[in-house]
C-alpha positions as CSV (number, residue, x, y, z in Angstrom):
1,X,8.5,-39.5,3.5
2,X,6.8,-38.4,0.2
3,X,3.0,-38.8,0.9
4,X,1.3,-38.8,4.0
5,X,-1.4,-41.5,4.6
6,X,-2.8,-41.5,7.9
7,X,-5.4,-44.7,8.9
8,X,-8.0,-43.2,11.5
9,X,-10.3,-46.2,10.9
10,X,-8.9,-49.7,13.0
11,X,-7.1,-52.2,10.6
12,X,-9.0,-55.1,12.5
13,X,-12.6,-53.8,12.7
14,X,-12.8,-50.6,11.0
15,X,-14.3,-48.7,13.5
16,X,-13.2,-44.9,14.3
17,X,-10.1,-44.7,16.5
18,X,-8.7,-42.4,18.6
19,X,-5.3,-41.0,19.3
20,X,-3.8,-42.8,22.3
21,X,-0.8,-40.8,21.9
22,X,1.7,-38.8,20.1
23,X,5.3,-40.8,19.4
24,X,8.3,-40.3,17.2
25,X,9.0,-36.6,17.0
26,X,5.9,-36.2,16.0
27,X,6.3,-38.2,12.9
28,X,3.6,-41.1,13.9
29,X,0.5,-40.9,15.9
30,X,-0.8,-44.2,18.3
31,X,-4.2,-44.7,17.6
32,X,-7.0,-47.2,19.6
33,X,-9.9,-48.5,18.9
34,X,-12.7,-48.1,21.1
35,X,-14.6,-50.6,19.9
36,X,-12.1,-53.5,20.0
37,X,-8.8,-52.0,21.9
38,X,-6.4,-52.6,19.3
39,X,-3.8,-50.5,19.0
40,X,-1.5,-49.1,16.0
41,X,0.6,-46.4,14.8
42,X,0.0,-44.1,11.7
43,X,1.5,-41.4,9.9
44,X,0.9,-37.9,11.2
45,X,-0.8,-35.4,8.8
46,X,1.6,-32.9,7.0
47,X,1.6,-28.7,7.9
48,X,-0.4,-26.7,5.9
49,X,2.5,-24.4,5.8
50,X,5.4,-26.2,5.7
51,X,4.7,-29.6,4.7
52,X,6.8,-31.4,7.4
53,X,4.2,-33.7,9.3
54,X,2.2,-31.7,12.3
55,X,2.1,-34.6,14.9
56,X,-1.4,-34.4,14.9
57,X,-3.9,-37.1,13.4
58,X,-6.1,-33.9,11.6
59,X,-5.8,-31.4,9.2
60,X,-3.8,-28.3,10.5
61,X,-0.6,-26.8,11.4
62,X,2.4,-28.0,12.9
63,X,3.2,-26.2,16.2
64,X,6.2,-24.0,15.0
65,X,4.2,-22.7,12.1
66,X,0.6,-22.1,14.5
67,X,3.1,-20.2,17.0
68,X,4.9,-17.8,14.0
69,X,1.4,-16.9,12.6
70,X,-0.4,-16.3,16.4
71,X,2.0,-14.3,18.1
């Protein structure tokens, strides 16, 4: 996976979704529409640290890397 591209707006009526919930490793994200109910699954965002995706649908750090720096 080179680039990460991660659609937080619905395919179907572009509204703002929400993450439904985390799938895959934490690889993809399942995200829902509020406003219409549809569902669908997008890319996570990539670490700040390491660059392997955080399982999270935001900016940040993947949990391994959050743990190493808070401890």
């Amino acid at each position: 996976m080179s680039d990460t591209t991660t659609v937080l707006h619905c395919p179907k009526c572009n509204e703002v979704g929400h993450v439904d919930r985390f799938k895959d490793l934490n690889i993809f994200v399942r995200m829902e529409c509020p406003k219409c109910n549809f569902r669908w699954k997008t890319l996570s965002k990539r670490c700040k640290k390491c660059f392997k995706p955080n399982g999270f649908a935001v900016e940040g750090y993947c949990s391994s890397c959050y743990s190493e720096m808070y401890r």
